[in-house]
Every structure is written in C-alpha cells, then in structure tokens.
C-alpha positions as YAML, in Angstrom:
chain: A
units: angstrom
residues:
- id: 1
  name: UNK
  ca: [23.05, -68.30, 54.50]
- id: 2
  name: UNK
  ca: [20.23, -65.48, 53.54]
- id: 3
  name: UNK
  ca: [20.46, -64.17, 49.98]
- id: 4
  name: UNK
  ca: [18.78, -61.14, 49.12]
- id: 5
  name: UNK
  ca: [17.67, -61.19, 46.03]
- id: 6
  name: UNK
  ca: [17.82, -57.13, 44.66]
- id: 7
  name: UNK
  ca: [14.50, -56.78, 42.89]
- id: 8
  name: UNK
  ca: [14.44, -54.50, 39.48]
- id: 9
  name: UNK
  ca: [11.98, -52.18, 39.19]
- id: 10
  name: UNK
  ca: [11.26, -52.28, 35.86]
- id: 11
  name: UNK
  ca: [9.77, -49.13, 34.54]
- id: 12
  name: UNK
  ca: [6.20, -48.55, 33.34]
- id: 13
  name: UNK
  ca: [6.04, -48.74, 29.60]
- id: 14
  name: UNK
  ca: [3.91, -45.50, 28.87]
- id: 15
  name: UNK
  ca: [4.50, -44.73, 25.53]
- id: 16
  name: UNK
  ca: [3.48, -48.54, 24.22]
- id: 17
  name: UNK
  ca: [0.42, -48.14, 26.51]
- id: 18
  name: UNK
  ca: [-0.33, -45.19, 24.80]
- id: 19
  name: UNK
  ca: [-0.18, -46.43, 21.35]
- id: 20
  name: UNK
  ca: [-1.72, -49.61, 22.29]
- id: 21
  name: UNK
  ca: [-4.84, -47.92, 24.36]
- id: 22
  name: UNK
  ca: [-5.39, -45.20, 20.72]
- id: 23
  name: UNK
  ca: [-5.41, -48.46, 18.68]
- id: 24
  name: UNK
  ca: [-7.94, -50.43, 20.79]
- id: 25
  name: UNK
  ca: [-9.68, -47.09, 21.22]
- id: 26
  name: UNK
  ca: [-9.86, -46.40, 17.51]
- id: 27
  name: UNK
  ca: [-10.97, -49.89, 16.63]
- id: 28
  name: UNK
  ca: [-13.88, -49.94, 19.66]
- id: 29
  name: UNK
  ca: [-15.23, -46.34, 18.69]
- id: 30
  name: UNK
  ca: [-15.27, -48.04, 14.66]
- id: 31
  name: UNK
  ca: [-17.23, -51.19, 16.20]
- id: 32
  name: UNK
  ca: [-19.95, -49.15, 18.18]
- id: 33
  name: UNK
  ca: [-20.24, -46.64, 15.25]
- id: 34
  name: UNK
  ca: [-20.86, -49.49, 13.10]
- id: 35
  name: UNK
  ca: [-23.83, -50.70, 15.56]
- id: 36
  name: UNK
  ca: [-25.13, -47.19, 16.27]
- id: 37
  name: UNK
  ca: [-25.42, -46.95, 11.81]
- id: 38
  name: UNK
  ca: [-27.27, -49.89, 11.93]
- id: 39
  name: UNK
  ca: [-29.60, -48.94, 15.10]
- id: 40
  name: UNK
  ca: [-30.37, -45.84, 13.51]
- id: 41
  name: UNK
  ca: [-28.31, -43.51, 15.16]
- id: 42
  name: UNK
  ca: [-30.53, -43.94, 17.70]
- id: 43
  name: UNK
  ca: [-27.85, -43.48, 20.46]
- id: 44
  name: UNK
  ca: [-25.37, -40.13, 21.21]
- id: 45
  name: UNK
  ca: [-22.20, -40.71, 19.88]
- id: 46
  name: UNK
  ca: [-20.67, -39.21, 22.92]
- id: 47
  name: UNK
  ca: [-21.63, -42.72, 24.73]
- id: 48
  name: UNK
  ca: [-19.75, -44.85, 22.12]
- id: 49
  name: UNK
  ca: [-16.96, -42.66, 23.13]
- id: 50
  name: UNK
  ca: [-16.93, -43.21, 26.37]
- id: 51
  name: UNK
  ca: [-17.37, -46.85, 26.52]
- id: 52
  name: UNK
  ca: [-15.09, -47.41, 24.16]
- id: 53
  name: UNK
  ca: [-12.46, -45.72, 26.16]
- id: 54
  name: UNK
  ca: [-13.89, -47.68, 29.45]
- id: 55
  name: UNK
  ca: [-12.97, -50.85, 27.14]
- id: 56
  name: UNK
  ca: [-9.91, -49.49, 25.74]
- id: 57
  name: UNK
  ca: [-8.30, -48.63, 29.12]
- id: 58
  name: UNK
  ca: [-8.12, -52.40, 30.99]
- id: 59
  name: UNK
  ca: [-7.44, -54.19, 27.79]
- id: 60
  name: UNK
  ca: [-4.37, -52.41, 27.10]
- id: 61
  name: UNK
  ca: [-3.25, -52.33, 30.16]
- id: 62
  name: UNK
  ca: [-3.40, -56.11, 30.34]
- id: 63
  name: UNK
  ca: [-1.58, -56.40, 26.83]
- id: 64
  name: UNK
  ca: [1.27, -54.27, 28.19]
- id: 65
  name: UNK
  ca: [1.23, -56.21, 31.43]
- id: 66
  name: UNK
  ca: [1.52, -59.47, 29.92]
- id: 67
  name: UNK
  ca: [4.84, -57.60, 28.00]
- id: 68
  name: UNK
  ca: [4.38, -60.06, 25.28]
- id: 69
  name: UNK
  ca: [4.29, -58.60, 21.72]
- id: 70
  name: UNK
  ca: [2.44, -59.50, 19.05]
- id: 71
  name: UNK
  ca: [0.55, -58.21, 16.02]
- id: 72
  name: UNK
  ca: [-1.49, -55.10, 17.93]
- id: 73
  name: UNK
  ca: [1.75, -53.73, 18.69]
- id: 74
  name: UNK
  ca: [2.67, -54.21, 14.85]
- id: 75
  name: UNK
  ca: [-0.37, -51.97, 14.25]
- id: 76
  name: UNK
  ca: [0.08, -49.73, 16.97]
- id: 77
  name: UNK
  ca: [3.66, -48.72, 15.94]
- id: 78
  name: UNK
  ca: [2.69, -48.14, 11.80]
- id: 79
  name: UNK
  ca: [-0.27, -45.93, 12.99]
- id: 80
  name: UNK
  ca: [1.21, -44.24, 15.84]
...
C-alpha cells in the first residue's frame, strides 16, 4: 500500500510581506534616526536607510514564514 500524499503549494503571501517589511522598515529608519539625533548627525542618513531595510527584509520574511499573526500585522493593516 503506497499513499501519495498530494502536497499544496501554498502561495507566497506578498501583499502581507509587503505591509509587514514598510512597518518594520518605518519603525528601524525611526530607531537609527533617533541614534543618529543623539550622535550628532554625525552619520549620512542614506546608511540608516539602508540598514534598516537590510534589517527589515529577513525579519519580515520570518514573521510571514512563521504565518502566525499577531499584533505587527494589527499595525501593518491600520497603516497600510
């Protein structure tokens, strides 16, 4: 006896990454503007930017991986 099991693909969910990765995005760029302030805007801003988004990306992606929701994706649907 040999079952085969049919696997479902399920499908990417793109538009909760999306609102998920702006979120964390928003809130990392906030953080690191807060410590360049108090540094003395001694760093480009164009860095903050970029790490934040370097952040952003993996940690979202894990969030929507883990397809458990909780109070980010609260926030992320009133914003976006």
């Amino acid at each position: 006896m040999t079952h085969k099991h049919k696997k479902r693909s399920k499908k990417f969910p793109y538009k909760r990454f999306g609102r998920l990765f702006l979120t964390y995005f928003v809130l990392f760029v906030a953080l690191l503007g807060m410590v360049d302030y108090y540094a003395y805007m001694e760093f480009n801003f164009l860095y903050f930017i970029i790490i934040s988004a370097l952040i952003a990306f993996p940690i979202a992606y894990i969030h929507v991986k883990r397809s458990k929701r909780d109070h980010a994706d609260e926030v992320a649907n009133e914003i976006f």
